[in-house]
C-alpha positions in Angstrom: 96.9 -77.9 213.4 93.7 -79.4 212.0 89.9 -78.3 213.2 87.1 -80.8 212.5 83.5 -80.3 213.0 81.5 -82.6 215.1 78.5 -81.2 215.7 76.2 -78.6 214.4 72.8 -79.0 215.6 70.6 -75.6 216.3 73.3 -73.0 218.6 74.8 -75.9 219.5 78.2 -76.4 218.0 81.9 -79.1 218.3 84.8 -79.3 217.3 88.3 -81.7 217.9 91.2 -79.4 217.5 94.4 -82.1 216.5 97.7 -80.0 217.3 100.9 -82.1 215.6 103.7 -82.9 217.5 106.1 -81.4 215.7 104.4 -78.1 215.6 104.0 -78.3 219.5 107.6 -78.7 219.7 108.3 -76.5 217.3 106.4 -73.7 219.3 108.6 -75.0 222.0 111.9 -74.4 220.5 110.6 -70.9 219.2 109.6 -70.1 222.8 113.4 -71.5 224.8 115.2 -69.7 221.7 113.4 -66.4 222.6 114.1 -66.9 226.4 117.5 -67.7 225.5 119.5 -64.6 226.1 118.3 -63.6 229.4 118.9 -67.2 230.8 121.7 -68.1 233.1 122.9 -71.2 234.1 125.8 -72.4 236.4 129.1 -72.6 234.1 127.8 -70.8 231.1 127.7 -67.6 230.2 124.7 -65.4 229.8 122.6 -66.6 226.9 125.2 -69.5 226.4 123.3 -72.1 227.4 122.9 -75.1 225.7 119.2 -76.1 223.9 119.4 -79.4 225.6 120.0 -78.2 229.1 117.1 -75.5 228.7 114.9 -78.1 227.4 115.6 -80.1 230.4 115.8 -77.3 232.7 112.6 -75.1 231.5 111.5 -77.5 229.0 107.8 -78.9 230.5 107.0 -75.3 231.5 107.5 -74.4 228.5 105.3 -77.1 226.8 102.3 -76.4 229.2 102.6 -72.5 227.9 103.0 -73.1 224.3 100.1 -76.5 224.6 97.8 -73.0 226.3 98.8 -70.9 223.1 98.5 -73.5 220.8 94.7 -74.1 221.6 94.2 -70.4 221.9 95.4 -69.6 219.0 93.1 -72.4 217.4 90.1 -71.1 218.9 90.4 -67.2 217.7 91.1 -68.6 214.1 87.8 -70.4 214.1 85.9 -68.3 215.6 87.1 -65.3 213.1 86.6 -67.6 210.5 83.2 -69.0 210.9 81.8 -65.5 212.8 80.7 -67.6 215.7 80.0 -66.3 218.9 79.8 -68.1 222.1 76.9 -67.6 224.4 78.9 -68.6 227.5 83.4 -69.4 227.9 83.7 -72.7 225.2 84.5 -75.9 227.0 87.1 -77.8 226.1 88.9 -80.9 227.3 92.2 -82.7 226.5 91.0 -86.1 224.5 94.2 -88.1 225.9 93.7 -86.3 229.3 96.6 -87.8 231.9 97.6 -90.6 229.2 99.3 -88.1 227.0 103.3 -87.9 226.8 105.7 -85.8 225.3 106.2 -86.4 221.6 102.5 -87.4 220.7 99.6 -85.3 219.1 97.2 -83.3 221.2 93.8 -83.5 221.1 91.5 -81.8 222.1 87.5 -81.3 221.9 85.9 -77.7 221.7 82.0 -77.6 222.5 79.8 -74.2 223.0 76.4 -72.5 222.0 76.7 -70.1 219.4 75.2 -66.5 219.4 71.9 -66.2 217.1 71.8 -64.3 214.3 69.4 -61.2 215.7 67.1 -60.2 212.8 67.1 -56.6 211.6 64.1 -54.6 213.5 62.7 -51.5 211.7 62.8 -49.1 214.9 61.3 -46.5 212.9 58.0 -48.5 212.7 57.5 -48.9 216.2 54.4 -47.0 218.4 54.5 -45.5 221.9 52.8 -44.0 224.1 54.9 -41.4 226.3 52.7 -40.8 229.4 53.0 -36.6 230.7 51.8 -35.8 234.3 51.7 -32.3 234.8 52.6 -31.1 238.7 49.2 -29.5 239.4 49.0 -26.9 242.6 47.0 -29.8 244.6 49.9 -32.3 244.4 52.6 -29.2 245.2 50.6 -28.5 248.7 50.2 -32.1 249.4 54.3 -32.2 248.9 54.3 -28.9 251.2 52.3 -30.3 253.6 54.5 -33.4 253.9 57.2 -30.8 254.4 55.9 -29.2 257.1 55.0 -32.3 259.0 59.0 -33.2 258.5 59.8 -30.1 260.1 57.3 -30.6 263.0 57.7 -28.5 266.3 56.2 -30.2 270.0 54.0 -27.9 271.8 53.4 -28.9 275.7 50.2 -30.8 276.3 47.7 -29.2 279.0 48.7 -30.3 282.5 47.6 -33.5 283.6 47.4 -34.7 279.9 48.3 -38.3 279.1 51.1 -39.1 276.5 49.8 -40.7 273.1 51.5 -42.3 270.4 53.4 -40.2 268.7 54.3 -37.3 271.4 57.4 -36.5 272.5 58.2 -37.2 275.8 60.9 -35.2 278.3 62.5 -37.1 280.9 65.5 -38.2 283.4 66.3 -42.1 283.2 68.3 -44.4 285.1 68.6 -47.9 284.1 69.8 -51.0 286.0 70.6 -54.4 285.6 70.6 -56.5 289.0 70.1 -53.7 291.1 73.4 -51.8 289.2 73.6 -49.0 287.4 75.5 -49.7 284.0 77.2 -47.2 281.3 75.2 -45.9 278.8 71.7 -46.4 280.7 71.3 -42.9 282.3 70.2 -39.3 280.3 68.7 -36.2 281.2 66.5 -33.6 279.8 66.3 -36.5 277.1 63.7 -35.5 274.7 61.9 -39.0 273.2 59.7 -39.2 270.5 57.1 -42.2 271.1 56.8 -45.0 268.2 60.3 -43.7 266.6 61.9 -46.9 268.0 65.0 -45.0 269.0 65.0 -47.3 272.5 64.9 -51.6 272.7 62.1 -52.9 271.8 59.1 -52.6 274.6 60.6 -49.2 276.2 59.1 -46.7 274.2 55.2 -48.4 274.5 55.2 -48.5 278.2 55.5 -44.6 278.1 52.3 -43.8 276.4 50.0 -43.2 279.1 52.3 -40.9 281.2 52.3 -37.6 282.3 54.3 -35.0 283.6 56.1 -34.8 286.6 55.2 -38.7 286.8 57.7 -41.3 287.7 57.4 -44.8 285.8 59.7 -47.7 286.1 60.1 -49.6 282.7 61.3 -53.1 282.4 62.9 -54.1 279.2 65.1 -57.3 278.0 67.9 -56.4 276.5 67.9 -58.2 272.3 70.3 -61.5 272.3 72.7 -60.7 270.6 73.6 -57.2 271.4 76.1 -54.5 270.6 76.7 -54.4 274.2 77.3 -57.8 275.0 77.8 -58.1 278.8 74.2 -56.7 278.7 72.8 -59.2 276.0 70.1 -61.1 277.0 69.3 -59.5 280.5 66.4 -58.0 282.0 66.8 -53.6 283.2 64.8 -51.6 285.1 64.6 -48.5 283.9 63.3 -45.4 286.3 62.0 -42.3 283.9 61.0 -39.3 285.4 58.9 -37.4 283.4 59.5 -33.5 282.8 57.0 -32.7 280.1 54.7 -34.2 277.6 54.6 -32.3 274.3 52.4 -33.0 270.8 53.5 -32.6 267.6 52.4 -29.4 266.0 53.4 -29.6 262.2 55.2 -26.4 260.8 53.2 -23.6 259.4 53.5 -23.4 255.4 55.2 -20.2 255.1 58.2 -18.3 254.0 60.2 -19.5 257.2 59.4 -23.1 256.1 60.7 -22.8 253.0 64.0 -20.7 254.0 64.1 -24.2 256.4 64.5 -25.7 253.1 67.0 -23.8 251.5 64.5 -21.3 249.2 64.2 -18.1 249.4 60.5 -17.5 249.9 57.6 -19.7 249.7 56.7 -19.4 246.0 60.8 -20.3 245.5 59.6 -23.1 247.3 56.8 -24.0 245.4 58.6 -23.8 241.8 61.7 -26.3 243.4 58.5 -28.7 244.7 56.8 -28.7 241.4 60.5 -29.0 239.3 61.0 -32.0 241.3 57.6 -34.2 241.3 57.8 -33.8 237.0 60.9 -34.9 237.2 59.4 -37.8 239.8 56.8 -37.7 237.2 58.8 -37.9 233.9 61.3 -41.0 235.7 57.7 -43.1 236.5 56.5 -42.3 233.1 59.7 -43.6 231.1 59.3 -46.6 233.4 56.2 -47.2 231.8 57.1 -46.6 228.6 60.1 -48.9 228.6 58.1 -51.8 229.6 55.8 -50.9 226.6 58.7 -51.3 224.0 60.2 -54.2 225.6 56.9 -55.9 225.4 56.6 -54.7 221.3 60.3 -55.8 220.9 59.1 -59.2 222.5 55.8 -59.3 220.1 57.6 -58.7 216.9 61.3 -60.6 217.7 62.0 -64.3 217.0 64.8 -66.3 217.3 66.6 -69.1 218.7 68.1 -69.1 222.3 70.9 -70.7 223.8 69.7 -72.8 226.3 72.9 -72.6 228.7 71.2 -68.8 228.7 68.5 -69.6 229.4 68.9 -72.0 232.2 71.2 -70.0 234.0 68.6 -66.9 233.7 65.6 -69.5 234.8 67.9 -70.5 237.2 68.8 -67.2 238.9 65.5 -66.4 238.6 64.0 -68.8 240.8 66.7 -68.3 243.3 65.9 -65.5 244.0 62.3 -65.2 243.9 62.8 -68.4 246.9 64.6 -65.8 249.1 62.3 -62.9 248.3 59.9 -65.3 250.2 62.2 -67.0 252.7 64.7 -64.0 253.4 65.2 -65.6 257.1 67.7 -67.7 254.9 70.8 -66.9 254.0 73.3 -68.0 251.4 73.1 -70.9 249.7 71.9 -73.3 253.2 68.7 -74.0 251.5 67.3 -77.3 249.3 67.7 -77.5 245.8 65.4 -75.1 244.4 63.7 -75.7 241.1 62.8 -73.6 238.2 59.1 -73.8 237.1 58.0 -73.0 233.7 56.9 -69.2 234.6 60.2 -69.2 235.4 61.6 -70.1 232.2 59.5 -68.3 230.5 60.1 -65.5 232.0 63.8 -66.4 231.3 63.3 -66.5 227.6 62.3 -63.3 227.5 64.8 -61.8 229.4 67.5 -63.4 227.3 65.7 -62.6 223.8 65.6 -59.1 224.8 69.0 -58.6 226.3 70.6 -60.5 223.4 68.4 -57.9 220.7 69.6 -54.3 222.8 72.9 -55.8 222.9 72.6 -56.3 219.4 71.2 -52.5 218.9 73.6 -51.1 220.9 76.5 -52.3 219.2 75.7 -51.4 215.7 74.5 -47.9 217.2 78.0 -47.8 218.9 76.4 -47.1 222.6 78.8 -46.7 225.2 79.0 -46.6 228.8 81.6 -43.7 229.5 83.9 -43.4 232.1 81.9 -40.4 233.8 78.8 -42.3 234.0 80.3 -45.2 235.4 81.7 -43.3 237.9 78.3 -41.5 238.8 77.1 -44.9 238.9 79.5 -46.2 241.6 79.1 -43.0 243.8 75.4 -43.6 244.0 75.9 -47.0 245.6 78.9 -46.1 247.8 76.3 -43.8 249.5 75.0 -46.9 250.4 77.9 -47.8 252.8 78.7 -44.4 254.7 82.4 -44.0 256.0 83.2 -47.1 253.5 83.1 -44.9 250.3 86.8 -45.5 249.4 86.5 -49.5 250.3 83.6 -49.4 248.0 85.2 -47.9 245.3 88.5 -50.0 245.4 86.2 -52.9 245.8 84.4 -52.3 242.3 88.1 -51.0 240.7 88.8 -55.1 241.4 85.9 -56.5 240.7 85.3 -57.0 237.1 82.0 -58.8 237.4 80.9 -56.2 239.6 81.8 -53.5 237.4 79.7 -55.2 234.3 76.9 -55.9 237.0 76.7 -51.7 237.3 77.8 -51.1 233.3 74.7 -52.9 232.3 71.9 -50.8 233.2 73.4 -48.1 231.8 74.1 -49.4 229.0 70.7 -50.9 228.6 68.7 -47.3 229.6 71.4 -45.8 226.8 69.8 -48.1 224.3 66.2 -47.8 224.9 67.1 -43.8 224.6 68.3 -44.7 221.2 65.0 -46.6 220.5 63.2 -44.0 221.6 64.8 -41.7 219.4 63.7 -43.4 216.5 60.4 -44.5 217.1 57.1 -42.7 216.9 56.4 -41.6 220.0 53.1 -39.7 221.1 52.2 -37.9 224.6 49.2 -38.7 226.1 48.7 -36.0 229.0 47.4 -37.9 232.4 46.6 -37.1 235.9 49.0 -38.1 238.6 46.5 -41.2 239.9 46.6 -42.4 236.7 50.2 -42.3 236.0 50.7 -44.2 239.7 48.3 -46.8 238.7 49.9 -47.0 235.4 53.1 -47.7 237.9 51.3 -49.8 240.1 50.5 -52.2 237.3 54.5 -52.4 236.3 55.2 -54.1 239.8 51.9 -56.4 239.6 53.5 -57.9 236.6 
């Protein structure tokens, strides 16, 4: 087997990989005598068979496996011996293609872009700024005042009063299509709350205005398509009679509210409300600072990128930025959509960085565990409610899925590590200015 260089320009590397003849059949033999003993034939004995008829019988099988391995085997040796890595799976293409016959050379041509060498980065030497927001006792009513308006009671409105936005209304309904009554369009006692958008579309905003002991006849159209089908499409009359308009009255913030919410008292209450906007606090913050060391990563590492990488990134990129704006579209129906140079740019620096904590992480060992991975997968199976166990032997299947969720972790793991050894100092701010410190992430 001989390997030949053919090109070595930047990341850019190619190779023709000559296997002999003779080897290749050699490899063949090796493979038939193995297979040997287990073979039977008609009028031999197990393992009797002769060479010739199991090179006739098995014999271009046999080639196409040991041609595979031949090339495979090729490909690890240089790539242990020169240290290479590819960027993306190396192409390679049979030279003599359909032309080539039993008994003659193969050749074959090897091209990929190489892995750069990352340069070492003194993490010890890098400088940021850890923003702490501290749960003050304004921010923990505001958060108990959102409570209480969750757990919202409906008082009755005085007599005669005219239901608003908002109110819930009581009432008896009958609906019809064509003069007929149809399953599913009748309730009673059923208590609506105006602008949740629990009815079709135009039901609910006909009912502001009423009052009770009113009777108003709504007429709706049915959304094409629709869950019921034979009802798709159609016009229905709806009759409401109304029994009583209420408005909401939130909850008073007490020790009965909190017991609502599983404490024990109100100042039990208070402590869990305050626990849980740091920790809101302390996730926002780290999201800030992460952006900070990605951008002094970016400022202080230089290398070369494979552009496969980076076209594909710039690619992807642009993809999906196009149905962020047109999300009417689906799939792939759409025109060829073109990457601009924001979008590269943007690209570079996604595959720079990736390609440095991928570098960190490595030499610092990180790994994704089993546990976490698992954690990761129940999160998003919460997603798809009664489909949990699809989900999960979906993502068991899926290996691209499975690095799709691996990364992040992986990735938060190693910015940990940064963080660890960097100097870090905490700057104590205000909520406000943490959330505009936010703000500014997604203006980005």
């Amino acid at each position: 087997m001989q390997v030949t260089e053919t090109l070595n320009e930047g990341l850019k590397r190619g190779y023709s990989i000559t296997i002999a003849a003779a080897e290749l059949e050699t490899k063949v033999n090796e493979k038939l005598e193995e297979a040997r003993p287990e073979v039977e034939m008609k009028g031999f004995r197990k393992g009797k068979v002769p060479m010739p008829l199991l090179k006739k019988q098995f014999g271009q099988r046999i080639l196409g496996e040991a041609m595979q391995e031949a090339v495979d085997g090729a490909m690890s040796e240089h790539f242990e011996k020169s240290g290479d890595r590819p960027a993306l799976q190396p192409e390679v293409t049979m030279v003599d293609g359909e032309t080539w016959k039993e008994g003659d050379d193969v050749n074959v041509t090897m091209s990929y872009e190489a892995l750069p060498e990352i340069p070492e980065v003194d993490l010890s030497k890098i400088e940021l700024e850890r923003l702490v927001a501290k749960a003050d006792d304004a921010s923990v009513d505001e958060a108990l005042a959102n409570l209480a308006e969750t757990a919202q009671d409906f008082n009755d409105r005085k007599k005669g009063s005219k239901a608003k936005d908002g109110d819930q209304v009581t009432m008896d309904f009958l609906g019809k299509v064509d003069g007929e009554a149809f399953e599913g369009g009748a309730g009673e006692d059923f208590p609506l709350v105006l602008g949740s958008n629990q009815f079709i579309p135009g039901f609910e905003e006909q009912l502001v205005g009423v009052k009770a002991e009113e009777v108003k006849d709504v007429t709706v159209t049915f959304p094409d398509p629709y869950q019921a089908e034979h009802l798709a499409g159609k016009e229905a009359i709806f009759t409401c009679t109304i029994k009583a308009v209420k408005e909401p009255v939130a909850a008073e913030v007490n020790d009965e509210l909190a017991t609502k919410f599983g404490a024990e008292d109100l100042a039990a209450l208070k402590v869990q409300i305050a626990e849980r906007l740091e920790a809101e606090y302390t996730g926002a913050a780290r999201a800030v600072m992460k952006r900070g060391l990605l951008d002094k990563l970016d400022d202080v590492v230089s290398f070369d990128l494979p552009p496969s990488l980076v076209t594909a990134e710039s690619d992807q990129i642009a993809h999906q930025l196009w149905h962020e704006e047109n999300p009417e579209v689906e799939g792939h129906d759409h025109p060829t959509i073109e990457a601009t140079d924001e979008h590269k740019s943007l690209a570079e620096r996604r595959v720079r960085l990736g390609l440095l904590l991928a570098e960190l992480g490595q030499k610092a060992e990180v790994q994704v565990t089993d546990a976490e991975m698992t954690q990761a997968m129940m999160n998003q199976a919460r997603q798809y409610p009664g489909q949990e166990r699809e989900f999960f032997e979906f993502v068991q299947q899926n290996q691209q899925m499975q690095q799709q969720m691996r990364a992040p972790i992986f990735e938060d793991k190693v910015v940990d590590y940064i963080v660890e050894l960097a100097q870090v100092t905490d700057k104590e701010i205000s909520k406000d200015d943490l959330q505009k410190a936010v703000e500014a992430l997604e203006e980005e």
